[in-house]
PQR file of N, CA, C, O and H, with PARSE charges and radii, in Angstrom:
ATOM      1  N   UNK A   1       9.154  33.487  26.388 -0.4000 1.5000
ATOM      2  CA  UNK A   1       8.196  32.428  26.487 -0.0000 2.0000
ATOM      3  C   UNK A   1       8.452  31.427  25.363  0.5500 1.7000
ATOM      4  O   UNK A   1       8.460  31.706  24.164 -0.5500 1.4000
ATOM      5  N   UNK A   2       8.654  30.267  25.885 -0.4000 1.5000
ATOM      6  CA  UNK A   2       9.252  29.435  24.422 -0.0000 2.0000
ATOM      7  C   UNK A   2       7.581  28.941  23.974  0.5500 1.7000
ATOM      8  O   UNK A   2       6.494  29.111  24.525 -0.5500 1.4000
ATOM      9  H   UNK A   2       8.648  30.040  26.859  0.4000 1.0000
ATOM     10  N   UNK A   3       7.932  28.380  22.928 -0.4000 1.5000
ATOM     11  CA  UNK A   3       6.207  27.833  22.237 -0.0000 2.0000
ATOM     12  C   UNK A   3       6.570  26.353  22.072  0.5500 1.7000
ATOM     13  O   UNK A   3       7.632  25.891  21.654 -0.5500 1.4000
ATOM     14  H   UNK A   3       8.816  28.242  22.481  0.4000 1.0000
ATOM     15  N   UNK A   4       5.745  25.864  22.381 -0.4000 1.5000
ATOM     16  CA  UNK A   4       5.702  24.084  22.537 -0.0000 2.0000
ATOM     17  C   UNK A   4       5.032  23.840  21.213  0.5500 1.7000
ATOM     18  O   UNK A   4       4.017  24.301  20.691 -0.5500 1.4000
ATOM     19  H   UNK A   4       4.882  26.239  22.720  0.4000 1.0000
ATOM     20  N   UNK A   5       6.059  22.842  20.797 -0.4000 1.5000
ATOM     21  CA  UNK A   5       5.217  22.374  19.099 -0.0000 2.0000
ATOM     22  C   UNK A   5       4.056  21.466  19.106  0.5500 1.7000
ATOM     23  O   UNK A   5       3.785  20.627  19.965 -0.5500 1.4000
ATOM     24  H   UNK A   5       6.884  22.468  21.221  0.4000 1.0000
ATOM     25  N   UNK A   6       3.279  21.804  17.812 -0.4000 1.5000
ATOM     26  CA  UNK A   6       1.975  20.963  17.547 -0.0000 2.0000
ATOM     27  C   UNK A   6       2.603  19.406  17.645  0.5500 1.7000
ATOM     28  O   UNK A   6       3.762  19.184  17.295 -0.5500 1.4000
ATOM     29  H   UNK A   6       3.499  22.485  17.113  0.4000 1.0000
ATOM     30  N   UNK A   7       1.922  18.596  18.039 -0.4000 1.5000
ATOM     31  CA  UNK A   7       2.177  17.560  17.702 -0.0000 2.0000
ATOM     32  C   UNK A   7       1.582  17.445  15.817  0.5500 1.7000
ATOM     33  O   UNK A   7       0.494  17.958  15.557 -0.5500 1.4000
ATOM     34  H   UNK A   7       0.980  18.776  18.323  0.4000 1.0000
ATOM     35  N   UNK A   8       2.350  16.793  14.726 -0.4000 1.5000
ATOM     36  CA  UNK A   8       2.805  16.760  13.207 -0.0000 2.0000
ATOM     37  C   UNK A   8       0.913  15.852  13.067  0.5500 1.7000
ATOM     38  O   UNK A   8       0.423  15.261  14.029 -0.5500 1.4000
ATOM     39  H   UNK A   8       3.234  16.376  14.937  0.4000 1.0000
ATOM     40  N   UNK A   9       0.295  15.963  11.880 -0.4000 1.5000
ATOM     41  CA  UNK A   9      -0.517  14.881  11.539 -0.0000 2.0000
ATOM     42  C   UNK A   9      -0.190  13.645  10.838  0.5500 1.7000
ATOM     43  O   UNK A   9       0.013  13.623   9.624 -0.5500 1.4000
ATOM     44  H   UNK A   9       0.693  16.444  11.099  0.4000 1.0000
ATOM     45  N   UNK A  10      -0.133  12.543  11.641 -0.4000 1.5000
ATOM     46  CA  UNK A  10       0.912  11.581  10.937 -0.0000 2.0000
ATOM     47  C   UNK A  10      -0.114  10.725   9.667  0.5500 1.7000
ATOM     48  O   UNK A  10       0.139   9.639   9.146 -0.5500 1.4000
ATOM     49  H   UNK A  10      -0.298  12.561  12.627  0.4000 1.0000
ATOM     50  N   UNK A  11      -1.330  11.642   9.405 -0.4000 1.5000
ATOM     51  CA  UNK A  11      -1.857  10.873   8.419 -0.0000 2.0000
ATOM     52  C   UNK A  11      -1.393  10.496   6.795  0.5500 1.7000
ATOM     53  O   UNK A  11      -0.610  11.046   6.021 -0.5500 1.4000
ATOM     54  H   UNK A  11      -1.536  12.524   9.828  0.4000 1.0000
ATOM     55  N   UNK A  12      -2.198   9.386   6.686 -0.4000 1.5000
ATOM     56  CA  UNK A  12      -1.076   9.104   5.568 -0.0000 2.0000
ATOM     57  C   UNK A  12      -2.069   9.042   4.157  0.5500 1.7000
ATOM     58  O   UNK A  12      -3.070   8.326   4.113 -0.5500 1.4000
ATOM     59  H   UNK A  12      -2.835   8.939   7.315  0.4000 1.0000
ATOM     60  N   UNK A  13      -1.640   9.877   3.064 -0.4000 1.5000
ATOM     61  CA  UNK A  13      -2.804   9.918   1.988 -0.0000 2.0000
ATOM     62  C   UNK A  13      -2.867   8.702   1.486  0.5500 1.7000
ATOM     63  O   UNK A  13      -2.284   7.719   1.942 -0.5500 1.4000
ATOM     64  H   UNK A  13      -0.827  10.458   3.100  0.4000 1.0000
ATOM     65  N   UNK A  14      -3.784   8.745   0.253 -0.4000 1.5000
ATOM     66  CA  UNK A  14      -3.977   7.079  -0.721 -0.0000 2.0000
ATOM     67  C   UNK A  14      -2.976   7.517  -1.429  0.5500 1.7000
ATOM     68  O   UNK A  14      -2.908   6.447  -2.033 -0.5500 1.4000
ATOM     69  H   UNK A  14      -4.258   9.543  -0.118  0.4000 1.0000
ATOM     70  N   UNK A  15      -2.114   8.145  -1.912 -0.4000 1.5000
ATOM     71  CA  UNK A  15      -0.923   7.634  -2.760 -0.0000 2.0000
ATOM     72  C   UNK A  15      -0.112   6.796  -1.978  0.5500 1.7000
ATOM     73  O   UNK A  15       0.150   5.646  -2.329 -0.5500 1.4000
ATOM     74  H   UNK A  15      -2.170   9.015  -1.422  0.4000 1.0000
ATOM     75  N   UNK A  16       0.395   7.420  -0.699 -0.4000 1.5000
ATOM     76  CA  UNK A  16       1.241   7.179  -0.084 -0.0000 2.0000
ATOM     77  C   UNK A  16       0.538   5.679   0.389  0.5500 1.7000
ATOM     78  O   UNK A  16       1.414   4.843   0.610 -0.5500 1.4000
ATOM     79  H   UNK A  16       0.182   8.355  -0.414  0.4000 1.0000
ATOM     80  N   UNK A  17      -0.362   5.351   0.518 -0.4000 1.5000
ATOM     81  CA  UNK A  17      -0.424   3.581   0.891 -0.0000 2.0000
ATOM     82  C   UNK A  17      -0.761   3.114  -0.112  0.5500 1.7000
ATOM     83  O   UNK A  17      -1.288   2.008   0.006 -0.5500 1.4000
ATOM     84  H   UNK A  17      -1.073   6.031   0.338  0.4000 1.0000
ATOM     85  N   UNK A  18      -0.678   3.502  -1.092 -0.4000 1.5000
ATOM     86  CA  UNK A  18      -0.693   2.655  -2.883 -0.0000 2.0000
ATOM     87  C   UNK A  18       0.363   2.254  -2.750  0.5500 1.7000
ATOM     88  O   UNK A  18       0.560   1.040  -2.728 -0.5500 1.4000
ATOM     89  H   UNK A  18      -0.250   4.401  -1.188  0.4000 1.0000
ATOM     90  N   UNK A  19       1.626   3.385  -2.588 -0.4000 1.5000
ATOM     91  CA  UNK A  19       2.887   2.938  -2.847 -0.0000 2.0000
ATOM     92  C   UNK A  19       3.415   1.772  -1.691  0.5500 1.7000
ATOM     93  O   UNK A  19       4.175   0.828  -1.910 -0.5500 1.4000
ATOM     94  H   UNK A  19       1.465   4.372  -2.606  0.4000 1.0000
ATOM     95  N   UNK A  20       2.849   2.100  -0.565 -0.4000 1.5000
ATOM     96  CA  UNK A  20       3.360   1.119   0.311 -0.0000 2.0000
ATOM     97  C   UNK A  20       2.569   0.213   0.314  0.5500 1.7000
ATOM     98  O   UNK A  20       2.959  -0.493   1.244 -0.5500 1.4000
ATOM     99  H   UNK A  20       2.231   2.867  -0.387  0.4000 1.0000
ATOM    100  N   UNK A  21       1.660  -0.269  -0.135 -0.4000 1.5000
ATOM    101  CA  UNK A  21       1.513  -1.235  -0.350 -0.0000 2.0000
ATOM    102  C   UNK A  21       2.257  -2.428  -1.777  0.5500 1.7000
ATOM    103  O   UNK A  21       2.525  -3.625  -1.880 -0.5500 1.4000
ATOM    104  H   UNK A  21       1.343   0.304  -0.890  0.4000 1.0000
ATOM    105  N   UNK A  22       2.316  -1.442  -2.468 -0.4000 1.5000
ATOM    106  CA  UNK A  22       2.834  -1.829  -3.925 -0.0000 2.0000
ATOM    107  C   UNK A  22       4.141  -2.343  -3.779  0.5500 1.7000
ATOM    108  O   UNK A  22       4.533  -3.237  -4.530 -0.5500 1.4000
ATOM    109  H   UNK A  22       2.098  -0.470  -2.384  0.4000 1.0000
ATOM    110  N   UNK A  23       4.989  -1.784  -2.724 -0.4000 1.5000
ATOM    111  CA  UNK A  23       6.304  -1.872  -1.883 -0.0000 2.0000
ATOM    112  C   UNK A  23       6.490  -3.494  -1.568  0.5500 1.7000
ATOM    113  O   UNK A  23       7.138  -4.477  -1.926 -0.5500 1.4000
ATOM    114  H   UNK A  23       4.670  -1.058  -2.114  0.4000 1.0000
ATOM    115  N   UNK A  24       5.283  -2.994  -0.483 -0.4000 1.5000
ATOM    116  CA  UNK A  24       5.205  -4.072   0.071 -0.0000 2.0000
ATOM    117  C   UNK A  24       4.659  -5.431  -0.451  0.5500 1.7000
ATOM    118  O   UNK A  24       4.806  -6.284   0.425 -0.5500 1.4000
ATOM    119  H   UNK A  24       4.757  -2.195  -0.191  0.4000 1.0000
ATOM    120  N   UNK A  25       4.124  -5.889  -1.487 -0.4000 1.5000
ATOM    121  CA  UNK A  25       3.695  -6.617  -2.338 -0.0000 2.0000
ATOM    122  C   UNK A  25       4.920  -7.068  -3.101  0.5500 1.7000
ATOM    123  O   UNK A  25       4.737  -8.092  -3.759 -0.5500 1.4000
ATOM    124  H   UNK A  25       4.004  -5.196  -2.199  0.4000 1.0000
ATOM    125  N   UNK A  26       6.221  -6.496  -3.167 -0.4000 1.5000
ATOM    126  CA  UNK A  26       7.164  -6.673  -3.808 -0.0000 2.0000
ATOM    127  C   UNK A  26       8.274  -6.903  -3.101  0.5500 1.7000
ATOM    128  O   UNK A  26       9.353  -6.957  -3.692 -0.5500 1.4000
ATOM    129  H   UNK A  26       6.370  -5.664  -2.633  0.4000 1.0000
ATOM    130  N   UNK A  27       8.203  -7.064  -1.823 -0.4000 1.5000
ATOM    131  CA  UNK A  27       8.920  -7.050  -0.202 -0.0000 2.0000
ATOM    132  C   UNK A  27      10.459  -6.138  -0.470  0.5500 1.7000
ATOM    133  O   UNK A  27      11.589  -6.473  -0.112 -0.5500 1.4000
ATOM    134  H   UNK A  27       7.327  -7.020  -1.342  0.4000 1.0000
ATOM    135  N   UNK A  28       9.948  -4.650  -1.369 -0.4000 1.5000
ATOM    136  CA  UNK A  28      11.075  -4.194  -0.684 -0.0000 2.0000
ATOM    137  C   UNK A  28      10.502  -2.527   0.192  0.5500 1.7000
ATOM    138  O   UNK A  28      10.780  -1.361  -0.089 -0.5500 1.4000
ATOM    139  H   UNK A  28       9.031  -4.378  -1.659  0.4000 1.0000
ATOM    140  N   UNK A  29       9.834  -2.975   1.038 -0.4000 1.5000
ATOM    141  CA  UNK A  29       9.368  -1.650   1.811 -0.0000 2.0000
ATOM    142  C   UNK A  29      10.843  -1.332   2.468  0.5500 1.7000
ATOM    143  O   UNK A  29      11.778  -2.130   2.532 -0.5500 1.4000
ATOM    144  H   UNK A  29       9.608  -3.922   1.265  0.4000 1.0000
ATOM    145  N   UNK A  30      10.830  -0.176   2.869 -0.4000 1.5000
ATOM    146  CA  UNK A  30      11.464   0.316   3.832 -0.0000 2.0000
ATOM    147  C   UNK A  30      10.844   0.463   5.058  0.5500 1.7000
ATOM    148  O   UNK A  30       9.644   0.618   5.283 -0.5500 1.4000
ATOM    149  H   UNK A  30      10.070   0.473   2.817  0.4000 1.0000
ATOM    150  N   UNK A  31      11.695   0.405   5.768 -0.4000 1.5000
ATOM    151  CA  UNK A  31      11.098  -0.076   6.991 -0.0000 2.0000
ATOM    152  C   UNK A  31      11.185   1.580   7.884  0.5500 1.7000
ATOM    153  O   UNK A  31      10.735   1.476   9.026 -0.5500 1.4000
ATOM    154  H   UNK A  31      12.670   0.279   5.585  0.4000 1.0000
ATOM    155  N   UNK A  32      11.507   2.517   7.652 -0.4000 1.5000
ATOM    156  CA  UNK A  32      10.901   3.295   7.957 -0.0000 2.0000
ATOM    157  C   UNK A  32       9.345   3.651   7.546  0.5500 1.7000
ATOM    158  O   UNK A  32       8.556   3.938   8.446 -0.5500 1.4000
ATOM    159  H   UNK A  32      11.873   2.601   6.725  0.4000 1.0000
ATOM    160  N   UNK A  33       9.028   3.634   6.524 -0.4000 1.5000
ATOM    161  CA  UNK A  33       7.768   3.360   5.853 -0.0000 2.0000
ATOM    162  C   UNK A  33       7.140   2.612   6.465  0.5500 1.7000
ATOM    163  O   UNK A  33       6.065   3.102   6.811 -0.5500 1.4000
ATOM    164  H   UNK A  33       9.669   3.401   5.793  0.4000 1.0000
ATOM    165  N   UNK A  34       7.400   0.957   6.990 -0.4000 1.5000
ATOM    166  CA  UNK A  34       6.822   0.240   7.417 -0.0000 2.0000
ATOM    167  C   UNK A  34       6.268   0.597   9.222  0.5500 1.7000
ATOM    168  O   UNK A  34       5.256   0.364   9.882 -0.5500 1.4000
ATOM    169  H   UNK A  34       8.273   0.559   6.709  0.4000 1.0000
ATOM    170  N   UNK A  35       7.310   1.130   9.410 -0.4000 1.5000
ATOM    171  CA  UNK A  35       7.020   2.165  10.960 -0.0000 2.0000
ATOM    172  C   UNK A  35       5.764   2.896  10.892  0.5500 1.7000
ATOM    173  O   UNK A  35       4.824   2.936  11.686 -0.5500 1.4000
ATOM    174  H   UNK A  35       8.132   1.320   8.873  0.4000 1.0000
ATOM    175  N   UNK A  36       5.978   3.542   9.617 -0.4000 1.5000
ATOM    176  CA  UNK A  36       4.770   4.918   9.399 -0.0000 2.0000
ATOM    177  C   UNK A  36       3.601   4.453   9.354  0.5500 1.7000
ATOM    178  O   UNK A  36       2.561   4.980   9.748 -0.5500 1.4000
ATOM    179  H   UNK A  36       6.741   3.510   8.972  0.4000 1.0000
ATOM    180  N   UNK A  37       3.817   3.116   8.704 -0.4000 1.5000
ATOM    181  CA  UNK A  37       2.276   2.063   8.253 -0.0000 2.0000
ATOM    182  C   UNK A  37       1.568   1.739   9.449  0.5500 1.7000
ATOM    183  O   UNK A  37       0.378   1.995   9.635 -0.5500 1.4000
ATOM    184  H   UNK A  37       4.662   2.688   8.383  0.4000 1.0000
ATOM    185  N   UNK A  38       2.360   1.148  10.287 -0.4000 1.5000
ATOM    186  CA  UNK A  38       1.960   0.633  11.390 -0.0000 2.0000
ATOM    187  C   UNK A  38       1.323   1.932  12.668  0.5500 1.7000
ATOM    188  O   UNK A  38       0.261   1.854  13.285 -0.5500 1.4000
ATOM    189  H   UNK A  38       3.327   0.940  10.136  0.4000 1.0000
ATOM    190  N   UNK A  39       2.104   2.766  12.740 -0.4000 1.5000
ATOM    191  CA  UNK A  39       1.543   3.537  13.750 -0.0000 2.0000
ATOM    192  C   UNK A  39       0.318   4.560  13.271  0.5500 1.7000
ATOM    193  O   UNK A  39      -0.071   5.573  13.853 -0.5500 1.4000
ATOM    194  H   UNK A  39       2.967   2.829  12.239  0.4000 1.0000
ATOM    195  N   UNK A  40      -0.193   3.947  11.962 -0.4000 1.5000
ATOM    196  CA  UNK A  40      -2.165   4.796  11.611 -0.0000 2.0000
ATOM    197  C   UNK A  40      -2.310   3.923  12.781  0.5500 1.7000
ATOM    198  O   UNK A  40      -1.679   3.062  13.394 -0.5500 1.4000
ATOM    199  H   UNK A  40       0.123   3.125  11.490  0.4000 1.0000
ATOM    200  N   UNK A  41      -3.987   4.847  12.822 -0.4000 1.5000
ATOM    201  CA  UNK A  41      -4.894   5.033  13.809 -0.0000 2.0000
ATOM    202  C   UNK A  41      -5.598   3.628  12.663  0.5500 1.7000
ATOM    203  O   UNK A  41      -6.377   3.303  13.559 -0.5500 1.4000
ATOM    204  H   UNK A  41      -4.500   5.546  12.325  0.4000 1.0000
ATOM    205  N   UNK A  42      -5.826   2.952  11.901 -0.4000 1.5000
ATOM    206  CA  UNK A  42      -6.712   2.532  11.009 -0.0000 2.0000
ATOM    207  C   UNK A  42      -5.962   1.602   9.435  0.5500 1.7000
ATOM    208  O   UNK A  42      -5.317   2.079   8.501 -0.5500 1.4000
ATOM    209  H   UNK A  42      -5.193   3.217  11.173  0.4000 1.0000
ATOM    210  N   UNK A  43      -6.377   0.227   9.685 -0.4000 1.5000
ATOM    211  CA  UNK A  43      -5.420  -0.506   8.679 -0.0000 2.0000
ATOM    212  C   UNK A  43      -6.631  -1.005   7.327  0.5500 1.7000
ATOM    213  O   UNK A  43      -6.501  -1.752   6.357 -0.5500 1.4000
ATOM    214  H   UNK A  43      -6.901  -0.161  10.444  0.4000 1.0000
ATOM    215  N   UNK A  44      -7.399  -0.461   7.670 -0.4000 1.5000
ATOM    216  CA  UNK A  44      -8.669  -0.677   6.515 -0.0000 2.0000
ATOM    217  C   UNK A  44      -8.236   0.048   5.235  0.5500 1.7000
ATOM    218  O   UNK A  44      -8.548  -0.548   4.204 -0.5500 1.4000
ATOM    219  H   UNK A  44      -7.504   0.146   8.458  0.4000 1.0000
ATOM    220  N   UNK A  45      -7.705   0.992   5.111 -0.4000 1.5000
ATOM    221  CA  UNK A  45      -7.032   1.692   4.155 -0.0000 2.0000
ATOM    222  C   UNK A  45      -5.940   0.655   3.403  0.5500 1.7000
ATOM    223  O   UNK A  45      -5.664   0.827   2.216 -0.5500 1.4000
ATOM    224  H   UNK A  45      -7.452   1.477   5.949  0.4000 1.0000
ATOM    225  N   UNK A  46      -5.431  -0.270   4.069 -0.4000 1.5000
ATOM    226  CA  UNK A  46      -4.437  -0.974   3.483 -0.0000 2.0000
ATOM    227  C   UNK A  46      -4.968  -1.959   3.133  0.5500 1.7000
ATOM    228  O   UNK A  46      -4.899  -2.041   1.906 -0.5500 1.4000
ATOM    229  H   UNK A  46      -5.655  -0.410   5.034  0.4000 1.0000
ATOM    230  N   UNK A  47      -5.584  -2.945   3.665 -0.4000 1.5000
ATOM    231  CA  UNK A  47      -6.178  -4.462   3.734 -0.0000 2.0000
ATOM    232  C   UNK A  47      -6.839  -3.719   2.322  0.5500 1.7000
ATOM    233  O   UNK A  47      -6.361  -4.330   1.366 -0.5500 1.4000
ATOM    234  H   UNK A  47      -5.640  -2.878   4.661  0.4000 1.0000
ATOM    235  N   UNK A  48      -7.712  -2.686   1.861 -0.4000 1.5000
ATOM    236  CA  UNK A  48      -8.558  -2.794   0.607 -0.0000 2.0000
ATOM    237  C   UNK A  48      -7.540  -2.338  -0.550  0.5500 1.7000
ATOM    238  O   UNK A  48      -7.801  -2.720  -1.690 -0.5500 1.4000
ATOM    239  H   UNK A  48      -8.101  -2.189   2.637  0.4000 1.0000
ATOM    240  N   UNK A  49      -6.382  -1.537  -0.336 -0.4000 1.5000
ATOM    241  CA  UNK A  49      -6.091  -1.441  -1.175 -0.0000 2.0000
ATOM    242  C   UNK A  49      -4.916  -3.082  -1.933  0.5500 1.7000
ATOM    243  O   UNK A  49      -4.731  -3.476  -3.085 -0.5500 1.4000
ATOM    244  H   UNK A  49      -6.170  -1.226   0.590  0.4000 1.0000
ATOM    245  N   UNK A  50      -4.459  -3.523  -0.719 -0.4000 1.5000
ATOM    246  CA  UNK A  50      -4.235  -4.428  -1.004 -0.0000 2.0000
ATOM    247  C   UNK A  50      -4.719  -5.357  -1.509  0.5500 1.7000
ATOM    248  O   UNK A  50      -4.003  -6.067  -2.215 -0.5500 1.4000
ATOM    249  H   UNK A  50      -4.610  -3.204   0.216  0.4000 1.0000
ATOM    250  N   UNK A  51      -6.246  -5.710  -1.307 -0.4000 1.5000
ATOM    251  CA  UNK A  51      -7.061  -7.032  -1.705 -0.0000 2.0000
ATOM    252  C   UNK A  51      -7.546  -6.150  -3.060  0.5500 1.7000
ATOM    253  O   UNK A  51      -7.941  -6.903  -3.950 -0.5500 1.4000
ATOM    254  H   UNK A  51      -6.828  -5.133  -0.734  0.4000 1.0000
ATOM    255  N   UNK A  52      -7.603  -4.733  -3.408 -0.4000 1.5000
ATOM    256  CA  UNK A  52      -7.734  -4.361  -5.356 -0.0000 2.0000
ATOM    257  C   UNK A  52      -6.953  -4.634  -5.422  0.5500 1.7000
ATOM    258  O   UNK A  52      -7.098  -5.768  -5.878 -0.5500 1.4000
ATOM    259  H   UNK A  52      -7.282  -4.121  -2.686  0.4000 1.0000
ATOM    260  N   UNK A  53      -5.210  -4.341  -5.212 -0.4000 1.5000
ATOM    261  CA  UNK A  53      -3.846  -5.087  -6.097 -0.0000 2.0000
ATOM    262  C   UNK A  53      -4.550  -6.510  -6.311  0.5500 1.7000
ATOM    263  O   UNK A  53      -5.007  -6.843  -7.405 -0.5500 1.4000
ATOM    264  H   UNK A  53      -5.092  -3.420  -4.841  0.4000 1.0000
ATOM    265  N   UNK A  54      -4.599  -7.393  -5.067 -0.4000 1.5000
ATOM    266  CA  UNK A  54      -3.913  -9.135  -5.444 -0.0000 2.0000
ATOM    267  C   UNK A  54      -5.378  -9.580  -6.603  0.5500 1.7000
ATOM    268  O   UNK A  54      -5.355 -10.626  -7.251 -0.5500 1.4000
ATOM    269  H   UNK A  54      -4.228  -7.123  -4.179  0.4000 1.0000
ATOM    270  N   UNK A  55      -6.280  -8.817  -6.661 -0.4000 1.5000
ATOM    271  CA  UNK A  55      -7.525  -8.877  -7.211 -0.0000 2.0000
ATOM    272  C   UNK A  55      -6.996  -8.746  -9.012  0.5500 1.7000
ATOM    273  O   UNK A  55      -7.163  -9.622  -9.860 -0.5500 1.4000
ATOM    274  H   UNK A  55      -6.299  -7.967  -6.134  0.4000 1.0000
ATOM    275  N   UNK A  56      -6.418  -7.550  -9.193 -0.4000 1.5000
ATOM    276  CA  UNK A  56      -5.979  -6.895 -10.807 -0.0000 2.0000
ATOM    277  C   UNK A  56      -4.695  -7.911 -10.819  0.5500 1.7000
ATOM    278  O   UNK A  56      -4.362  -8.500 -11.847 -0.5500 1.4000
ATOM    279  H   UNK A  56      -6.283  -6.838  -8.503  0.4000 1.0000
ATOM    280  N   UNK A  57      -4.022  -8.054  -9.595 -0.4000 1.5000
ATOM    281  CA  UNK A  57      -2.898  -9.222 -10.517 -0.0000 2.0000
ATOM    282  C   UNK A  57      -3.276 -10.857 -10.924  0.5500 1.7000
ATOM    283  O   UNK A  57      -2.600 -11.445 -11.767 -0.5500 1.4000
ATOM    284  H   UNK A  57      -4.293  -7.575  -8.760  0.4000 1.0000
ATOM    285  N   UNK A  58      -4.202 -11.384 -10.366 -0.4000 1.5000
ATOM    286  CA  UNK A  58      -4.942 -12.206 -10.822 -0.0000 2.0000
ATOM    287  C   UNK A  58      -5.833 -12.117 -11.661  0.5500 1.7000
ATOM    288  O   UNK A  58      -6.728 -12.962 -11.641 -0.5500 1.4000
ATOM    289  H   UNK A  58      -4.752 -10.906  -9.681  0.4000 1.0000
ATOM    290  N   UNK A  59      -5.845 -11.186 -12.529 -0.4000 1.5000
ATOM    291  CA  UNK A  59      -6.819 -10.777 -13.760 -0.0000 2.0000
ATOM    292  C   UNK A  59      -5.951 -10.519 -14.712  0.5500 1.7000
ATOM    293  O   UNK A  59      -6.132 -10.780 -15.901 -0.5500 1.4000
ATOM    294  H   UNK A  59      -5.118 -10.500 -12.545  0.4000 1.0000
ATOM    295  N   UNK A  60      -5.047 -10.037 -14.272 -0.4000 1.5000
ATOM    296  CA  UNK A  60      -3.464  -9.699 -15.281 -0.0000 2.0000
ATOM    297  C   UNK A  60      -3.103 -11.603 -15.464  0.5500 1.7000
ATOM    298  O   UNK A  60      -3.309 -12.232 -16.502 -0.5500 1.4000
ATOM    299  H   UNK A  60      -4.900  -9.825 -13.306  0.4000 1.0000
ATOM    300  N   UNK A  61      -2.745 -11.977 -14.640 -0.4000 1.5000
ATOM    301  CA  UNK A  61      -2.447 -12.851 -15.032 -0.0000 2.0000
ATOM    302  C   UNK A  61      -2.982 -14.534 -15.884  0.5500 1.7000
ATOM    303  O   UNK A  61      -2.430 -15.440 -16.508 -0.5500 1.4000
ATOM    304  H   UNK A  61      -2.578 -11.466 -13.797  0.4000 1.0000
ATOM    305  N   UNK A  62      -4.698 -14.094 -15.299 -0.4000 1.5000
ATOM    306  CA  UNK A  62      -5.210 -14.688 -16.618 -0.0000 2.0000
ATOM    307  C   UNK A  62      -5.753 -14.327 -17.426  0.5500 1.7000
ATOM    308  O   UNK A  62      -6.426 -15.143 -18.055 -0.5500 1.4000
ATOM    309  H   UNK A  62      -5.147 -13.358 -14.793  0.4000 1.0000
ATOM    310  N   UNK A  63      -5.749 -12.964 -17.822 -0.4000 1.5000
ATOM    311  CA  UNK A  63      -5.145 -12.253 -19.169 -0.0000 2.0000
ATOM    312  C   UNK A  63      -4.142 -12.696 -19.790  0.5500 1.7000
ATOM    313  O   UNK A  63      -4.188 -12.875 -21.007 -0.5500 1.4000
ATOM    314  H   UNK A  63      -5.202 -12.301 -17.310  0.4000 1.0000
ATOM    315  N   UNK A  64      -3.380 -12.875 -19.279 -0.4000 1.5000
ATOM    316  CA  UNK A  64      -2.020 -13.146 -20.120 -0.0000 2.0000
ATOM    317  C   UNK A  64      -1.778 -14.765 -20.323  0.5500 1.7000
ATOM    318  O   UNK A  64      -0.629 -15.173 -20.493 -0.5500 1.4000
ATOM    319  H   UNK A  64      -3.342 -12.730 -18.291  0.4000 1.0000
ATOM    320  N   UNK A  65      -2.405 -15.274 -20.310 -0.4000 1.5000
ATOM    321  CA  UNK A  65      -2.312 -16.433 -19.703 -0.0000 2.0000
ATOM    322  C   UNK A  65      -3.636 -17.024 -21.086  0.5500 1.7000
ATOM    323  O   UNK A  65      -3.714 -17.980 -21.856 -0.5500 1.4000
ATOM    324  H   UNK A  65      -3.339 -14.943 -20.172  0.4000 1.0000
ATOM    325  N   UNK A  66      -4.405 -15.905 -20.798 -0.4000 1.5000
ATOM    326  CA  UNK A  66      -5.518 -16.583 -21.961 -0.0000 2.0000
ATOM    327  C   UNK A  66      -5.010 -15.990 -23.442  0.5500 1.7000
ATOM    328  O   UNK A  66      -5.618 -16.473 -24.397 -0.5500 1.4000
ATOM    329  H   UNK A  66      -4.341 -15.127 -20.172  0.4000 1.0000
ATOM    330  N   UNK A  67      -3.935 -14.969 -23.770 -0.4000 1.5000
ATOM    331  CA  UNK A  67      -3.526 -14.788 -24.510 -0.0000 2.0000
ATOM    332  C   UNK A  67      -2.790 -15.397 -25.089  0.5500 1.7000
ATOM    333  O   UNK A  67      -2.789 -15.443 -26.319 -0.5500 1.4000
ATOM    334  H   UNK A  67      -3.441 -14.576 -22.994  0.4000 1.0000
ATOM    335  N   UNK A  68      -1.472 -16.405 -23.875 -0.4000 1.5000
ATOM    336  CA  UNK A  68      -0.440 -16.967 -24.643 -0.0000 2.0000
ATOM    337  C   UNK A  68      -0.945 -18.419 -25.036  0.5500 1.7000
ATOM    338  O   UNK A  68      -0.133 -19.141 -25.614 -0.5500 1.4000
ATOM    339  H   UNK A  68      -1.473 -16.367 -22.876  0.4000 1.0000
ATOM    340  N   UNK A  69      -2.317 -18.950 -24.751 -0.4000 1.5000
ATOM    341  CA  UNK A  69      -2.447 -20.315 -24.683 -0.0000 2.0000
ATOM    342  C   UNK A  69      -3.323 -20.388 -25.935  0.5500 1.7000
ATOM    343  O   UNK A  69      -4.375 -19.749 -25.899 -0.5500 1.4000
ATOM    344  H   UNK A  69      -2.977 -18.364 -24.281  0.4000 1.0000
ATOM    345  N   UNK A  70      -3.053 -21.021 -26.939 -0.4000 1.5000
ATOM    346  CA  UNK A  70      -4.236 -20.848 -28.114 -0.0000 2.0000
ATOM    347  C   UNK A  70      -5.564 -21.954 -27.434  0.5500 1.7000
ATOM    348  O   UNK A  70      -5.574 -22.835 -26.574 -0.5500 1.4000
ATOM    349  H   UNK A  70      -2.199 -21.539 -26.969  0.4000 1.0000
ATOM    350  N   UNK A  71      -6.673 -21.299 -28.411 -0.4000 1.5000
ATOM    351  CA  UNK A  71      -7.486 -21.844 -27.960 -0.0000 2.0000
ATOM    352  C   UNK A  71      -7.972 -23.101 -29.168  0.5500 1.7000
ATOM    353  O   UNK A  71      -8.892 -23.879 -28.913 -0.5500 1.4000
ATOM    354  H   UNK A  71      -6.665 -20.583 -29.110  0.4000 1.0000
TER
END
């Protein structure tokens, strides 16, 4: 009797869309990755972690920005 496999859980943790997003913010995803991204059930996981990145790099950058400029 052969045994038919589970179908795999293709869920994807918050590291793993930190990094792909972080990837991707830097446009060098792999595009296998980018496959994996696309076929969640759910892109809300990405859109927020993405909008905290572009959020802290615009705080980084006028941080740095209010540092190098005397006042």
């Amino acid at each position: 009797m052969k045994r038919t496999e589970e179908p795999k859980d293709n869920k994807v943790g918050i590291l793993e869309i930190v990094k792909s997003v972080f990837a991707a913010m830097f446009g060098v995803q792999s595009d296998k990755n980018r496959q994996r991204d696309f076929q969640q059930a759910s892109m809300v996981p990405y859109i927020v972690v993405g909008v905290v990145f572009v959020i802290l790099f615009v705080l980084g950058l006028i941080g740095v920005v209010s540092l190098i400029t005397p006042s």
